[in-house]
VOPAGU-2260 file (C-alpha; in pm, 1 decimal, decimal comma):
REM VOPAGU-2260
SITE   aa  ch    i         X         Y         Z
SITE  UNK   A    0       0,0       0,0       0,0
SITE  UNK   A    1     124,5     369,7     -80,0
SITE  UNK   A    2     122,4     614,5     159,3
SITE  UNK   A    3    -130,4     849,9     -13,4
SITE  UNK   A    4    -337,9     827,0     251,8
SITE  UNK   A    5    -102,5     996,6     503,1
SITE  UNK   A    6    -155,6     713,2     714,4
SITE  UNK   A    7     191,4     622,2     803,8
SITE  UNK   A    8     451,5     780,2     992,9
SITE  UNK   A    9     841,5     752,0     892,9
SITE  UNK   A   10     939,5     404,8     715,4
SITE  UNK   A   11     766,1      85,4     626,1
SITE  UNK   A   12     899,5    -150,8     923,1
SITE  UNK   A   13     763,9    -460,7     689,0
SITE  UNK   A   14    1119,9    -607,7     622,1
SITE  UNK   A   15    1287,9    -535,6     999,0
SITE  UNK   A   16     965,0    -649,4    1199,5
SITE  UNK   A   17     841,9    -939,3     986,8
SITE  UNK   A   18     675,3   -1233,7    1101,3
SITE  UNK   A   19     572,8   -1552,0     918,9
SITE  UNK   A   20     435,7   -1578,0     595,7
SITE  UNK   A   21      79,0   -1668,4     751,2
SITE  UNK   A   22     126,4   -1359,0    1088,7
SITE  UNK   A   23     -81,4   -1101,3    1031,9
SITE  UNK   A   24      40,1    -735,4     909,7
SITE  UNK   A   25     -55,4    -467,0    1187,9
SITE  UNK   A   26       7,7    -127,8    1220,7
SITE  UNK   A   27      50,5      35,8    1526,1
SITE  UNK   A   28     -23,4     394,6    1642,9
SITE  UNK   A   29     280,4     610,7    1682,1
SITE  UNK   A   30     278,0     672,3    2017,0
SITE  UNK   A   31     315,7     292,7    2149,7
SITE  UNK   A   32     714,5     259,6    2165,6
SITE  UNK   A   33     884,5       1,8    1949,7
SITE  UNK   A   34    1215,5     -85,5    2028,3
SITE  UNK   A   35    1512,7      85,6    1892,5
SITE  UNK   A   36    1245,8     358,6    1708,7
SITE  UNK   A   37    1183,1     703,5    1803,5
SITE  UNK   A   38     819,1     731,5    1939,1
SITE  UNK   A   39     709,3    1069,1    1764,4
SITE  UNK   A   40     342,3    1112,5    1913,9
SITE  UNK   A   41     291,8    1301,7    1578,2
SITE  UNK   A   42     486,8    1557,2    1729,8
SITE  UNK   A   43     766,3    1701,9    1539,9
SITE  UNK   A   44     899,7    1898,8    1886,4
SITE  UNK   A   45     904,2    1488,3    2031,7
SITE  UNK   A   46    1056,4    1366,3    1689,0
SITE  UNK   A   47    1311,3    1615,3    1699,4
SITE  UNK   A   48    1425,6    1490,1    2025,8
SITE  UNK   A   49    1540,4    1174,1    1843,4
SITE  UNK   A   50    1471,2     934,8    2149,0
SITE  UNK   A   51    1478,4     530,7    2051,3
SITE  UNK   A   52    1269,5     333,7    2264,8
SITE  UNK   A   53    1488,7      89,2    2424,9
SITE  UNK   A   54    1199,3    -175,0    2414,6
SITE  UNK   A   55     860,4    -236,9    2289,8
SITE  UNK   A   56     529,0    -114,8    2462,2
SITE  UNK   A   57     410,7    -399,6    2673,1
SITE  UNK   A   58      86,8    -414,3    2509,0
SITE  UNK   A   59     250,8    -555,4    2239,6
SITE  UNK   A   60     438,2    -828,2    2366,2
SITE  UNK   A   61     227,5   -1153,4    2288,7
SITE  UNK   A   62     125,9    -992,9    1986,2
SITE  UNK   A   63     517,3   -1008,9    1914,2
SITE  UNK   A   64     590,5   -1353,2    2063,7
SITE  UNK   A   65     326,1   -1469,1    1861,0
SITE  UNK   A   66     449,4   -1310,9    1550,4
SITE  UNK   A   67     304,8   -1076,6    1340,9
SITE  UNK   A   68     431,1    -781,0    1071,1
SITE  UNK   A   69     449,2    -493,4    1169,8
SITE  UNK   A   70     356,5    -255,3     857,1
SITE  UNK   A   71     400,8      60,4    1016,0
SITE  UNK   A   72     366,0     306,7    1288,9
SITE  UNK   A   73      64,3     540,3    1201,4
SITE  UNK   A   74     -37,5     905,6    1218,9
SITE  UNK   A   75    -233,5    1066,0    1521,4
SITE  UNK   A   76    -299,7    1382,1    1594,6
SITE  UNK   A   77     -25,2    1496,4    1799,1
SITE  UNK   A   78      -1,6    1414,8    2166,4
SITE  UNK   A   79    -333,2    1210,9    2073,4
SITE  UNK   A   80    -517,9    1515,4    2224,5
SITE  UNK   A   81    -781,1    1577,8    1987,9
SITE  UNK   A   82   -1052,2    1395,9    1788,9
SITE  UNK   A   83   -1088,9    1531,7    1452,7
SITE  UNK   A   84    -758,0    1343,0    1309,1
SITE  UNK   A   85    -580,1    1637,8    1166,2
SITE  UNK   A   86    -171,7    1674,2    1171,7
SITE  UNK   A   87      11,2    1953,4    1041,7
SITE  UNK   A   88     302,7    1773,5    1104,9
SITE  UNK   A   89     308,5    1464,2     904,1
SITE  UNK   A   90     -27,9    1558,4     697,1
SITE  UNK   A   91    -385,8    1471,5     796,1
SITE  UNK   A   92    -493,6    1092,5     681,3
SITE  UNK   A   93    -760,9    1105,8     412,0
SITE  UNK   A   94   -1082,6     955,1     461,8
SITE  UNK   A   95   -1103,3     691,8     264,3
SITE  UNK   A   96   -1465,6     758,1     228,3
SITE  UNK   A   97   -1474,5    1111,9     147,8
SITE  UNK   A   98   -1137,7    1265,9     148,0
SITE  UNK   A   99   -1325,4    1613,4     191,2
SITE  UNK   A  100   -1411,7    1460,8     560,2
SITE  UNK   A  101   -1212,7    1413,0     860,0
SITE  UNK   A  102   -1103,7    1061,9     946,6
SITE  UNK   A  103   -1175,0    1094,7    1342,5
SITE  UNK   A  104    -901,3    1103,2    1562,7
SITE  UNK   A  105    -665,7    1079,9    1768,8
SITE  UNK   A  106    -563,3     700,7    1597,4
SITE  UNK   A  107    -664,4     870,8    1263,4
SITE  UNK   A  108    -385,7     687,4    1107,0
SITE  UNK   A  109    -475,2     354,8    1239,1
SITE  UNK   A  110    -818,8     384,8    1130,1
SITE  UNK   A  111    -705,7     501,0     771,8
SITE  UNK   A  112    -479,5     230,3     738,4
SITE  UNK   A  113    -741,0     -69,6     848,7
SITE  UNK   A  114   -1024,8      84,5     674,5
SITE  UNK   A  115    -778,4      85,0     282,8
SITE  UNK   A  116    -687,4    -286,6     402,6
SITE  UNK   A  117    -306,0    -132,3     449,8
SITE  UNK   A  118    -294,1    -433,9     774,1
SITE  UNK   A  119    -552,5    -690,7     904,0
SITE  UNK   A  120    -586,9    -450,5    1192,8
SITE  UNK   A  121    -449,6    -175,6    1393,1
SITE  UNK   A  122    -366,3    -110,3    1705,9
SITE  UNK   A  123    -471,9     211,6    1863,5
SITE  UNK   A  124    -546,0     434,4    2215,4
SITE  UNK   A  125    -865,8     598,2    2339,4
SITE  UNK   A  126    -898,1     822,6    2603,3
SITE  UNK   A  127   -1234,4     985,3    2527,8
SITE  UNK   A  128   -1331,5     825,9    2199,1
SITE  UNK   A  129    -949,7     764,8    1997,8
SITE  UNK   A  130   -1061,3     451,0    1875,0
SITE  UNK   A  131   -1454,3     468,5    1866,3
SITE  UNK   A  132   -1438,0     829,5    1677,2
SITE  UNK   A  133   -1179,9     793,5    1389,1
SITE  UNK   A  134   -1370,1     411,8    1333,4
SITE  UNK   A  135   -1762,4     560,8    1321,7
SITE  UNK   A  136   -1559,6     818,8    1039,4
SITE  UNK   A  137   -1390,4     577,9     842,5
SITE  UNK   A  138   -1716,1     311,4     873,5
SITE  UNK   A  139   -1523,4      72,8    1077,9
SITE  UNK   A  140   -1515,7    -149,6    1376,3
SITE  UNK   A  141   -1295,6       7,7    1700,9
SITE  UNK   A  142   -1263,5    -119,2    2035,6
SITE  UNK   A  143   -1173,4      63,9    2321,5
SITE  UNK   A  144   -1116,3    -192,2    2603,4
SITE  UNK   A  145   -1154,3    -191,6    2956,7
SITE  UNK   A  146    -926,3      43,2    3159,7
SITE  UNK   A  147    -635,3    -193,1    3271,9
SITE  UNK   A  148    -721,9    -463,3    3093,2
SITE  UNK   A  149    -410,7    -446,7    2872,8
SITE  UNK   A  150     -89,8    -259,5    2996,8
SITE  UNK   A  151      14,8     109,4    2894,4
SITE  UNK   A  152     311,1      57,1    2975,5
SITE  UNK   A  153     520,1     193,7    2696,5
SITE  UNK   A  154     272,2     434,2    2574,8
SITE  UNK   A  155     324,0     775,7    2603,4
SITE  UNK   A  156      40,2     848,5    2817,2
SITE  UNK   A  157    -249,9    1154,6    2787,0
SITE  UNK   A  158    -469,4    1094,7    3064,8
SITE  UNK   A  159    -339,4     818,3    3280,6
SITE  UNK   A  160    -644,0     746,8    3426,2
SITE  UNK   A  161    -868,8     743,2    3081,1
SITE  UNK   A  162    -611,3     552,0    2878,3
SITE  UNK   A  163    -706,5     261,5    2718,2
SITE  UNK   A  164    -515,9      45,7    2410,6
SITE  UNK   A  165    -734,5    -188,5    2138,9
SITE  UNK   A  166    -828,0    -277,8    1790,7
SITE  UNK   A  167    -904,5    -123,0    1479,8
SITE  UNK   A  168   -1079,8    -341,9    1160,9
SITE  UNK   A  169   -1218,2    -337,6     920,4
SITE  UNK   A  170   -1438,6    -670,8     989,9
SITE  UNK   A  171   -1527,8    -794,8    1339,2
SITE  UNK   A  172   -1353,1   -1085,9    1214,9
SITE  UNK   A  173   -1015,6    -818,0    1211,2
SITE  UNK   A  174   -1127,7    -698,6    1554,4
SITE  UNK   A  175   -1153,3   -1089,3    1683,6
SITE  UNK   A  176    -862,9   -1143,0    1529,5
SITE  UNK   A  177    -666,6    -896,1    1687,2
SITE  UNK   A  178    -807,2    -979,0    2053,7
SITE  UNK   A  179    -632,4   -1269,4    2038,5
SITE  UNK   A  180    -307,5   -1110,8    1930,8
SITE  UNK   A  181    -354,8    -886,4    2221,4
SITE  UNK   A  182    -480,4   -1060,8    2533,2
SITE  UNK   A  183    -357,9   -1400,7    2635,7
SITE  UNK   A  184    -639,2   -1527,1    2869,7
SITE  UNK   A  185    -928,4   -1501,7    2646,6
SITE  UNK   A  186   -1310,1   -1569,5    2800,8
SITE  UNK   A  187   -1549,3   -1827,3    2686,8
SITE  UNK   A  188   -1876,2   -1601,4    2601,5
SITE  UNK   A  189   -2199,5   -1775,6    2535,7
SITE  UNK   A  190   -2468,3   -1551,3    2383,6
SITE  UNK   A  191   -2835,9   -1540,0    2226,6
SITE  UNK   A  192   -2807,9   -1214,5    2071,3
SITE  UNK   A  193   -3208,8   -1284,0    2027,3
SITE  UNK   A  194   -3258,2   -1270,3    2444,2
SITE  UNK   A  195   -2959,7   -1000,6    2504,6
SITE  UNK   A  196   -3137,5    -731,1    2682,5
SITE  UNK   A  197   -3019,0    -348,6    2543,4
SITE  UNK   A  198   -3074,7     -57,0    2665,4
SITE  UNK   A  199   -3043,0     263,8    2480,2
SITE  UNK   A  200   -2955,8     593,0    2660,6
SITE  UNK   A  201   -3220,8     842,5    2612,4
SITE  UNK   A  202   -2992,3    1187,3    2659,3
SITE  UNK   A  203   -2720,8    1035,0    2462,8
SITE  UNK   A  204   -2950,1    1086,7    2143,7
SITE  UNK   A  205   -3063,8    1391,7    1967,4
SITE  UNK   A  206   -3385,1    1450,2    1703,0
SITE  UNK   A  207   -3200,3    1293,9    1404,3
SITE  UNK   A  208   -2995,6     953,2    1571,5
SITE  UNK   A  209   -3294,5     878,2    1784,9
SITE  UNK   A  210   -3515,4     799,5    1450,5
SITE  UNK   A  211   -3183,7     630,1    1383,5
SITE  UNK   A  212   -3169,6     404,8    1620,3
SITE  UNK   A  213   -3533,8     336,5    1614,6
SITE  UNK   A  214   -3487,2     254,2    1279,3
SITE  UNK   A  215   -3216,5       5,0    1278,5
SITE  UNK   A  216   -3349,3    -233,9    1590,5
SITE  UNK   A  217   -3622,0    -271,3    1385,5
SITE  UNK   A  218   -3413,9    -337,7    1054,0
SITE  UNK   A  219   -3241,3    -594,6    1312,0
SITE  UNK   A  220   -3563,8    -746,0    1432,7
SITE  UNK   A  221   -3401,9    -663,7    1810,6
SITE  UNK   A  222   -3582,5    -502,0    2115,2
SITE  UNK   A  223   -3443,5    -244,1    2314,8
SITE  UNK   A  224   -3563,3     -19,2    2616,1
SITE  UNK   A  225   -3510,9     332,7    2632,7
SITE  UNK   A  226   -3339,2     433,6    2940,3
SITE  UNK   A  227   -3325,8     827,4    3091,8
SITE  UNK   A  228   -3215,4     980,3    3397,9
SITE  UNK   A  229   -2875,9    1111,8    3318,9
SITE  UNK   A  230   -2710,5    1492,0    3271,1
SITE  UNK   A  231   -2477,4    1379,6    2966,8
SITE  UNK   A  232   -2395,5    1726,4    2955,6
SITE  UNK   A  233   -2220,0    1741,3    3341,3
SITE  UNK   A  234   -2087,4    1411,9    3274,1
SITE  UNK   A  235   -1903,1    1513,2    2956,6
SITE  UNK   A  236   -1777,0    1824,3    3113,3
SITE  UNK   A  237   -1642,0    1650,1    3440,3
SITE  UNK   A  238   -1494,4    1377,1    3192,6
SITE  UNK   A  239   -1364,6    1690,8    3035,4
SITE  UNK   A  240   -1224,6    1818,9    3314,7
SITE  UNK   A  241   -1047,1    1563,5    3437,1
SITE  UNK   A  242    -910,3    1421,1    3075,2
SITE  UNK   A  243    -735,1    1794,2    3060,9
SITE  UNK   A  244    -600,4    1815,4    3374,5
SITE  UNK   A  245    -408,8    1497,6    3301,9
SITE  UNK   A  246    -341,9    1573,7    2963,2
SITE  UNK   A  247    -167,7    1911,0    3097,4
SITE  UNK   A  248      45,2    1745,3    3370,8
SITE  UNK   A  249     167,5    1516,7    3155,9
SITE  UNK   A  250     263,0    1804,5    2902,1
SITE  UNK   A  251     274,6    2136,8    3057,9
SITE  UNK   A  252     706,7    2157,2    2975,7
SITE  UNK   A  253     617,6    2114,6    2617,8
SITE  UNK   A  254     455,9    2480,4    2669,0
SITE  UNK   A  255     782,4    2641,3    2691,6
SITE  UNK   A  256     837,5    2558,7    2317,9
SITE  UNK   A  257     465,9    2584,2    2268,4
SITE  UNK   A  258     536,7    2753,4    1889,6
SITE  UNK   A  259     635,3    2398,5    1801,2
SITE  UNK   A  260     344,4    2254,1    1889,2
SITE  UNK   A  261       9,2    2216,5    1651,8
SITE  UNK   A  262    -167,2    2577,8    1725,5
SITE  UNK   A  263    -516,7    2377,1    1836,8
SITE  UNK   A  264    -301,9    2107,0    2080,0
SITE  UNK   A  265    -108,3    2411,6    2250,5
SITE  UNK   A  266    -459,2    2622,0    2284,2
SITE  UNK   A  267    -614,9    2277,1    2494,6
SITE  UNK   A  268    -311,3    2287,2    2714,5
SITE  UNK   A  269    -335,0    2646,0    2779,9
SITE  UNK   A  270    -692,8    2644,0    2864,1
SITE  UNK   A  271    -621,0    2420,4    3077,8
SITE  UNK   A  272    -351,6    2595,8    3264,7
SITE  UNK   A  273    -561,1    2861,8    3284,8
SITE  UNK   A  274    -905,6    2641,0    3424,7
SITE  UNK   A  275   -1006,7    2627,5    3757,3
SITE  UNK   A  276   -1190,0    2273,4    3737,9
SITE  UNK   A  277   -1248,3    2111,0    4027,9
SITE  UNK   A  278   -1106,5    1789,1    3979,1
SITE  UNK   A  279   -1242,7    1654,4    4352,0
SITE  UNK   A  280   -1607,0    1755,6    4156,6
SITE  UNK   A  281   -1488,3    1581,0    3863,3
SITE  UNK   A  282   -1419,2    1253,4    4017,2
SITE  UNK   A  283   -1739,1    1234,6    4270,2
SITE  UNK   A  284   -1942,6    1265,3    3886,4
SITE  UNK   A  285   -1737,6     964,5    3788,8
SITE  UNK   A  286   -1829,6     791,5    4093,4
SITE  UNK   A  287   -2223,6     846,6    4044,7
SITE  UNK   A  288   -2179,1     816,3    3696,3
SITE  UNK   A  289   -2031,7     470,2    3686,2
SITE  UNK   A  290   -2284,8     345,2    3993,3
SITE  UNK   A  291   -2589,3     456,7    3724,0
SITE  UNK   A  292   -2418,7     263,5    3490,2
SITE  UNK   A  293   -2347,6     -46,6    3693,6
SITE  UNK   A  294   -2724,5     -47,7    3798,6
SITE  UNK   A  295   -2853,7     -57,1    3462,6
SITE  UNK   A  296   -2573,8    -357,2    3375,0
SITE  UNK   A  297   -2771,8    -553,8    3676,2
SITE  UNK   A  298   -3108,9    -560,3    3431,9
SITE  UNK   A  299   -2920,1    -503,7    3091,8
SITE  UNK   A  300   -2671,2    -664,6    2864,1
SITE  UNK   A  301   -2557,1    -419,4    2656,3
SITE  UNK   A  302   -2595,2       4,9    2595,6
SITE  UNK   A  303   -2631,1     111,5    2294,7
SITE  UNK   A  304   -2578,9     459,2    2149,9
SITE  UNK   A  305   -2475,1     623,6    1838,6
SITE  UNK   A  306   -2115,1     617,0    1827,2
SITE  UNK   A  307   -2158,1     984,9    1686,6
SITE  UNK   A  308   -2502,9    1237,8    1721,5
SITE  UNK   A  309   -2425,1    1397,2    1341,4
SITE  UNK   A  310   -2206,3    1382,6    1056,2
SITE  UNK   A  311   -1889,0    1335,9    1017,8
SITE  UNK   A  312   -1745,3    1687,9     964,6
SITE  UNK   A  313   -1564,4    1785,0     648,9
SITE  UNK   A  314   -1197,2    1939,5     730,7
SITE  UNK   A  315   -1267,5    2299,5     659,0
SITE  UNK   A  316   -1531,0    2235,7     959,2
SITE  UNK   A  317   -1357,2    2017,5    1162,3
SITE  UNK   A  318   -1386,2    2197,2    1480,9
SITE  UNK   A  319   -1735,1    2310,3    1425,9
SITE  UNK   A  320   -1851,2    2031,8    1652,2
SITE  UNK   A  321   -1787,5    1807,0    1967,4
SITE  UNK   A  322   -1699,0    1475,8    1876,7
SITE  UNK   A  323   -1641,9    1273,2    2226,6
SITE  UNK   A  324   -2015,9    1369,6    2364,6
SITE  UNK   A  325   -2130,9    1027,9    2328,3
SITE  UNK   A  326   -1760,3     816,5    2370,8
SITE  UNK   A  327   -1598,2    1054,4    2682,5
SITE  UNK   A  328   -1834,2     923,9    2904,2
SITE  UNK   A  329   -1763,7     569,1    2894,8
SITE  UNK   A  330   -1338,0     628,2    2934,7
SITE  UNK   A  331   -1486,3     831,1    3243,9
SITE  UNK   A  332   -1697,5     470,9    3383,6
SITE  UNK   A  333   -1399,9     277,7    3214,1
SITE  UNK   A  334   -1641,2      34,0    3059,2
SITE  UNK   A  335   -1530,1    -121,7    2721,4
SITE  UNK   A  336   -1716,8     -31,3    2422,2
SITE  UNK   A  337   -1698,8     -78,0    2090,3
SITE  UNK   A  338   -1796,2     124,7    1736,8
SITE  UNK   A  339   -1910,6    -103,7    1463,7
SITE  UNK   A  340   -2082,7      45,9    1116,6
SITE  UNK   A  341   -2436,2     -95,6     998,0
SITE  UNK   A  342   -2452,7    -269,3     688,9
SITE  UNK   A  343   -2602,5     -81,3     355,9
SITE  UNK   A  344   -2861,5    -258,2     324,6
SITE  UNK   A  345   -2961,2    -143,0     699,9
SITE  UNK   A  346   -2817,0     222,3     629,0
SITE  UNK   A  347   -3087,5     231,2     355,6
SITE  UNK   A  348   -3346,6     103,0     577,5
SITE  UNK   A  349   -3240,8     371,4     810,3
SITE  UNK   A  350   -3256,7     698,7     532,8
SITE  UNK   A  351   -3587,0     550,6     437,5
SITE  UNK   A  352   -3718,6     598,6     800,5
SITE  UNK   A  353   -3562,1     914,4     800,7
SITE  UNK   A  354   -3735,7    1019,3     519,4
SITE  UNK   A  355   -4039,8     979,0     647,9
SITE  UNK   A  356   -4009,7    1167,4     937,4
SITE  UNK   A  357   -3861,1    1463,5     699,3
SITE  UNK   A  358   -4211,5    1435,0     531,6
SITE  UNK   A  359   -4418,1    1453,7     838,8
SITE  UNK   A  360   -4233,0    1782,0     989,3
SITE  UNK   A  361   -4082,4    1500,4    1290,8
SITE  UNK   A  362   -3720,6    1548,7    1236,5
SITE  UNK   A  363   -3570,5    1862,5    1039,8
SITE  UNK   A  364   -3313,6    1929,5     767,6
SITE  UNK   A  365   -3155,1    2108,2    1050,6
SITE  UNK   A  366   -3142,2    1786,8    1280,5
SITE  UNK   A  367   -2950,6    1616,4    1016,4
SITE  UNK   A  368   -2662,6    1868,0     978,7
SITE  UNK   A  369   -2799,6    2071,8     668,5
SITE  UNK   A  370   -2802,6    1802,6     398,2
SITE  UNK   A  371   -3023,4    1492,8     407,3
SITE  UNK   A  372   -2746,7    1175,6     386,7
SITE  UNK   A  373   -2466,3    1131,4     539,4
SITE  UNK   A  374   -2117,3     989,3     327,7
SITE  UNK   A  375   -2055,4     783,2     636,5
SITE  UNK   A  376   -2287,3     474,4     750,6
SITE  UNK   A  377   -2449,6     504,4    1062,5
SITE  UNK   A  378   -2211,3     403,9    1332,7
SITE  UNK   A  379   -2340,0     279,0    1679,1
SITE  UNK   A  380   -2153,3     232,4    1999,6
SITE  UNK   A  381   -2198,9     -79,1    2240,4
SITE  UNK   A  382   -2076,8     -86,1    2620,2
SITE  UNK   A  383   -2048,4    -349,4    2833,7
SITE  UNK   A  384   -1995,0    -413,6    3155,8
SITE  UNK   A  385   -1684,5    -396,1    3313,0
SITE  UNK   A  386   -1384,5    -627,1    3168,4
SITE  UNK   A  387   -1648,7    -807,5    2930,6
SITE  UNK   A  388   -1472,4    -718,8    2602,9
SITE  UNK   A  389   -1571,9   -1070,6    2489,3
SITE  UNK   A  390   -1873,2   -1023,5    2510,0
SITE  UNK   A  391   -1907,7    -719,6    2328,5
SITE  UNK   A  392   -1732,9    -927,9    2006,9
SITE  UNK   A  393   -1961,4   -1197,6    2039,2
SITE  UNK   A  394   -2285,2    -962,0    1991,9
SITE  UNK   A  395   -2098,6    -776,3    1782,8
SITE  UNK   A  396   -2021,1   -1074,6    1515,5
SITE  UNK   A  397   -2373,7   -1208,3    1606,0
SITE  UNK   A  398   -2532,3    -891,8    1484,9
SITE  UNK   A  399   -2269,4    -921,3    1139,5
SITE  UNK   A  400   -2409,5   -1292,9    1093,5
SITE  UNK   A  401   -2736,4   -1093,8    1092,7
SITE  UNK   A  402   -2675,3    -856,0     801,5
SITE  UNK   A  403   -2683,5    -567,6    1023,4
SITE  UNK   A  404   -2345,9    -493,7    1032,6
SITE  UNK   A  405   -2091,7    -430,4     737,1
């Protein structure tokens, strides 16, 4: 594969990290170290440091021990604080769907490079939506795992306590796949996704996703219950809070070269030098937060919401619009969750249903972002309970048996 795409960062490592004929090729996101390689962050003030890792990130050792080929380290945005994929550094990734779009960020690259078949998968980080964003842009599968469930050691951290590393595919088969390249005790899962109980997240939708979702549990022949009693809104700003706070102890020196730094990074850092959060506040939200959440897990399966609320921005507007509201929250409960594309045929189903409710005044123009289809298929998010990443795969691939799912 060329590196039109901007996916890639520095040289094809093909030929000095290659694994059997039969391994599979993986590229992983330049901010996990690999030995004897200079861990950029898609920063060119970190690249210019010239610092080799002296070994690789933990979270890749069985992958490594089992053998594999590693492709190539991909593009991020730098410090992997941001979600809309762009780079000024080593160029912004093109969609592969729309190159006028953004490809999601901050594991843009990764997501470019599974989604173009560039590897079998990628590996990636989220810390409020990394994985789940740049996937629902590039109409792929992403799964950010557990918190602690695999090691960050060796990965050059934003928000300790949000960090997460997993998979990006462009199958569930790819994101299966990987799992077992990545975790060595794996969990037997048994599951009827016909008597899996869901519940969707009532403020988690707006006018336009919630005739969305509607419309694609009944595509799927699935039941759901709608579920309220959350302030998204508080919970995304305490996630917020906290993710910057991190994010700016673990890179307030880099301020005192802060003309080096992408102009949009360096403005989050300073706002959050300058913030007064409360980060006491900030964690006693978590703690209610994730006790909702764990209530709801003792009646439900699954959550379900749209991995996005509208479009996938184009570049010139990439910073028109919050992209984390719906994935922050669940780095915040430290839940695992995963972003998986419907199929056409289901995307269809869903514009058809949207349709309809432009014709009888229910949704707007407005609702859907100005223009009446999106590029991008609809992209929903499932969370799970805590450390049940399994799971999540097997109702994942059940719903792809289905013909929900691309």
């Amino acid at each position: 594969m060329s590196d039109a795409f901007n996916w890639r960062i520095g040289e094809d490592l093909s030929k000095v990290r290659k694994g059997g004929a039969n391994d599979p090729r993986v590229v992983i996101k330049d901010i996990l170290d690999l030995e004897s390689i200079v861990t950029t962050v898609g920063s060119r003030l970190i690249a210019s440091r010239g610092v080799k890792a002296s070994t690789d990130a933990a979270s890749l050792d069985y992958m490594v021990d089992r053998g594999v080929t590693i492709v190539g380290k991909s593009n991020l945005v730098e410090l992997a604080f941001g979600t809309q994929g762009i780079n000024p550094w080593y160029g912004t990734p093109l969609n592969p769907i729309d190159p006028t779009l953004i490809p999601g960020g901050s594991s843009s690259g990764s997501a470019v490079a599974a989604a173009i078949g560039a590897c079998d998968f990628a590996i990636g980080t989220d810390s409020g939506g990394s994985i789940r964003v740049p996937a629902a842009c590039c109409g792929i599968y992403g799964l950010k795992t557990t918190w602690g469930r695999i090691s960050t050691k060796g990965c050059y951290p934003l928000a300790p306590s949000l960090d997460t590393v997993g998979p990006l595919a462009s199958t569930i088969e790819g994101i299966e796949l990987a799992w077992s390249y990545l975790v060595v005790d794996i969990l037997d899962v048994s599951l009827d996704v016909e008597r899996a109980k869901v519940a969707v997240l009532e403020e988690f939708l707006n006018p336009a996703t919630a005739v969305m979702v509607e419309a694609f549990f009944a595509s799927s022949g699935l039941g759901y219950e709608l579920k309220g009693g959350l302030d998204r809104a508080s919970i995304h700003r305490s996630a917020t809070e906290l993710l910057v706070a991190e994010a700016l102890s673990i890179n307030e020196p880099l301020l005192q070269e802060g003309h080096r730094l992408d102009p949009m990074v360096c403005r989050r850092l300073i706002a959050a030098h300058q913030s007064e959060a409360s980060i006491s506040a900030a964690l006693e939200e978590r703690h209610h937060f994730s006790h909702f959440i764990e209530s709801l897990f003792d009646e439900f399966n699954f959550i379900v919401v749209p991995t996005l609320n509208h479009r996938v921005p184009t570049i010139q507007k990439a910073y028109d619009e919050i992209l984390n509201l719906n994935t922050l929250p669940f780095n915040f409960a430290m839940l695992p969750a995963i972003s998986v594309p419907v199929s056409k045929s289901v995307d269809d189903e869903i514009w058809n249903w949207v349709d309809g409710k432009l014709a009888s005044a229910e949704i707007s123009i407005d609702d859907l972002g100005g223009r009446e289809r999106w590029q991008t298929p609809f992209s929903l998010q499932i969370v799970a309970p805590f450390g049940k990443e399994e799971a999540l795969i097997a109702y994942a691939k059940a719903l792809s048996k289905k013909g929900v799912l691309r």
